[in-house]
C-alpha positions, 0 to 999 in steps of 0.5 A: 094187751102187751105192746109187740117187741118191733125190730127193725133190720137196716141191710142191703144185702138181701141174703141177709134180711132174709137170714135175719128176719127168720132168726128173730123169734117173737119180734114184729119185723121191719125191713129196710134196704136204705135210709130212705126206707129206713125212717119211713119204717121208724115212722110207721112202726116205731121199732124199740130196737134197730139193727143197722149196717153202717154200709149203705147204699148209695155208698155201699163201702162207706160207713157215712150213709149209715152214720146219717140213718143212725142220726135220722133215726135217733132224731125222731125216736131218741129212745130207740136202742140202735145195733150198729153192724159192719163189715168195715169192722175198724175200732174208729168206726164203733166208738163213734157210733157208741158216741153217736147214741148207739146202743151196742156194736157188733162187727161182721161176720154175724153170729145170729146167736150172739147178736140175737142175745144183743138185741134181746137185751136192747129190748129189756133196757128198753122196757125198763127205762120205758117204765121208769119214765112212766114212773117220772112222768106220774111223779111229775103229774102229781108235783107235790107242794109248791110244785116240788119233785120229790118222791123222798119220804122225808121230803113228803113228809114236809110238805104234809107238815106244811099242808096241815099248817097252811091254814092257821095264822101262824108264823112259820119258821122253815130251817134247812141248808142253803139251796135245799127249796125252802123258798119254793116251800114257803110259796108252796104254804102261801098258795095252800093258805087262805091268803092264797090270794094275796101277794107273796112277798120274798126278801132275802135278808142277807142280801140287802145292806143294813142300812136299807134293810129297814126301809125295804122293810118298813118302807119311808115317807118322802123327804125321811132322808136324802134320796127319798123323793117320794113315800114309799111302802115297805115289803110288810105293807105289800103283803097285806093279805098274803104272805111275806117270806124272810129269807136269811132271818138270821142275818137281821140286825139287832136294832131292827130285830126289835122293830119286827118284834114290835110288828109281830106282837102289835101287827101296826109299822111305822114307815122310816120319817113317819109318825103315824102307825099302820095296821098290816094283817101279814102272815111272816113266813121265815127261813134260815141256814144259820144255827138259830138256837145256837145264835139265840143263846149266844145273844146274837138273835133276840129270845123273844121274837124267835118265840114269835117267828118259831110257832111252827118250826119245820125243818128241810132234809138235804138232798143227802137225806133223800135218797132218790130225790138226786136223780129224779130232779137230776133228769127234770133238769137234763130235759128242761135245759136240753129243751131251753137250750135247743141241744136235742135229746140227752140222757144220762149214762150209766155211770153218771146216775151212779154217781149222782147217787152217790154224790153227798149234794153239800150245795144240795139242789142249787149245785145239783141243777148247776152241774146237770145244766153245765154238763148238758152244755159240755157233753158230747154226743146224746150221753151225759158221763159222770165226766161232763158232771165233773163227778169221780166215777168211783169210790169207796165211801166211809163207812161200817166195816162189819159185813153185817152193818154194810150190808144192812146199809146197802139194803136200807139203800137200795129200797129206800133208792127203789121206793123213792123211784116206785113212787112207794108203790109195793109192786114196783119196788119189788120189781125194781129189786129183783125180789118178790113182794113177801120178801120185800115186806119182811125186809121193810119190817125188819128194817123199820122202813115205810112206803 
């Protein structure tokens, strides 16, 4: 059974419920009088839509028992879309409530017509963006790989790879641009590999100078140098049975490119001082931002253990090349920082998905989390603008100027942004696009596109 449409009508005038409560066709009607009698009518019928004159009683001519009813409401149901009416009809009044998270303004004298048309409208955006957060929520209770959210074809189509490599003994080589989640996948391989069980050990080789590098490797007996007090084991050894993530492998110096080598074809190391040689069985997942081909021609990275690292090569997509991806993560973020942060309820407003659609990600995920977390700290009121994202609200892309490649561009765009949202669902995505599903198919074929 459809869920009812439920509209609440705040007014104290009773003239005016009246007039209000019969021009609404279709809508389970709520009226309240008061902010007392207001929330308890949200709380009892939990109205997708509210109309609310700012002056009420006991402040009748005052504009701030309405703000506080606004506030109370939004509090308890932040989805709730609130029509804001006055009679005290000064432009101060409806940008603050617009700030505030209203949804929309209309000033006395009503034209029922005309609000009538607001509040039907209020309903659809409703509906819609309940069912984008049902499409979220399924997305985020089926967390691919690792835990990683993504509903990108490129990106499902990696964690496939990695699903189906996780079981083999073979080294692994993960190539992709900084904060693109390569350590999140490689953690994600470990726990779908037999050695689920062992440790998962990650280094970050550019992160150590060289000259501990290879004890954090390999570790030391004690007394091998000034400063080992005691025999310590290396991060090769702490993973015996699991998984030991290189991260940065590009950066591995030459004279210890050539002891890896040696673990890699002998599985035994040497500790730093030691003369004894001991059997690790570890599995070496690595991974880089660094052109390793071209490093290996110009000499830079040994032939030979690329070949041993490399037995399986995946490489990662950039946020760029996963359309839809920016704003499904975009929203993970929002709510998970607003809730860490006790900032209340937020969400984003329209022109800052515009722009985090558009925005080519050069930091990819890194950039995009830091940039949602810092405008969930700066933004005012329940709205996060493509302002608090520091994003431009406008733009006008390079691209093909033939009128035929731009428009194939955008509906390659728009279908692949509506798959990604519809979790690939046909029906979905054709609802999302305003079109019917035969036509989405032929567009699909047309364009070489897949679910």
């Amino acid at each position: 059974m459809t869920d009812p449409r439920r509209l609440l009508i705040v007014e104290d005038d009773v003239g005016l419920q009246r007039q209000l409560r019969w021009a609404y066709d279709g809508y389970r009607i709520a009226v309240a009088g008061d902010r007392e009698s207001a929330i308890a009518a949200v709380r009892a019928e939990e109205p997708q839509v509210v109309t609310l004159d700012l002056g009420l009683p006991p402040d009748p001519d005052g504009v701030a028992e309405g703000f506080a009813t606004m506030a109370a409401i939004l509090a308890m149901k932040p989805d709730t879309k609130i029509v804001v009416a006055s009679g005290h009809g000064d432009r101060a009044s409806a940008l603050r409530a617009i700030e505030l998270g209203a949804w929309d303004f209309y000033a006395k004298p009503i034209d029922i017509d005309a609000l009538g048309m607001i509040v039907d409208r209020a309903f659809h955006v409703h509906a819609l963006e309940a069912e984008n957060r049902r499409l979220a929520d399924r997305i985020e209770g089926q967390r691919v790989l690792g835990g990683m959210l993504t509903a990108a074809p490129e990106m499902l189509k990696v964690t496939r790879t990695i699903e189906r490599v996780a079981p083999a003994d073979v080294s692994v080589m993960l190539l992709g641009a900084s904060g693109t989640g390569k350590e999140l996948l490689a953690r994600g391989l470990h726990d779908a590999s037999p050695r689920r069980r062992g440790n998962f050990v990650a280094i970050n080789c550019a992160a150590i100078p060289e000259t501990l590098l290879e004890s954090e490797l390999f570790g030391h007996e004690k007394g091998a140098f000034t400063g080992a007090i005691r025999t310590t084991e290396g991060r090769i050894e702490q993973a015996a049975g699991g998984t030991l993530f290189l991260d940065e492998i590009g950066d591995v110096p030459l004279p210890l490119q050539v002891k890896l080598l040696r673990f890699l074809q002998e599985r035994v190391i040497e500790r730093i001082g030691a003369r004894k040689a001991i059997p690790v069985d570890t599995r070496i997942v690595c991974a880089t931002h660094r052109d390793i081909d071209a490093m290996v021609a110009d000499g830079r990275f040994r032939e030979d253990l690329y070949y041993r690292l490399a037995e399986i090569v995946i490489r990662i997509p950039s946020l760029r090349e996963r359309p839809g991806d920016a704003g499904l993560l975009a929203r993970a973020f929002l709510d998970r920082h607003v809730a860490q942060m006790g900032l209340g309820a937020k969400r984003f407003a329209a022109d800052a998905l515009a722009a985090i659609d558009a925005w080519g990600w050069p930091g990819n995920v890194r950039e995009l989390e830091n940039r949602v977390k810092r405008a969930a700290i700066m933004a005012d009121g329940k709205c996060v603008t493509a302002a608090d994202l520091d994003l431009p609200q406008n733009g006008e892309p390079d691209g093909p100027i033939n009128l035929k490649a731009v428009r194939e561009a955008a509906d390659r765009s728009a279908i692949r942004h509506a798959l990604a949202r519809a979790q690939g669902n046909i029906s979905g995505t054709a609802r999302l696009l305003g079109i019917s599903r035969p036509t989405l198919y032929d567009l699909m074929k047309s364009y070489d596109l897949q679910p």
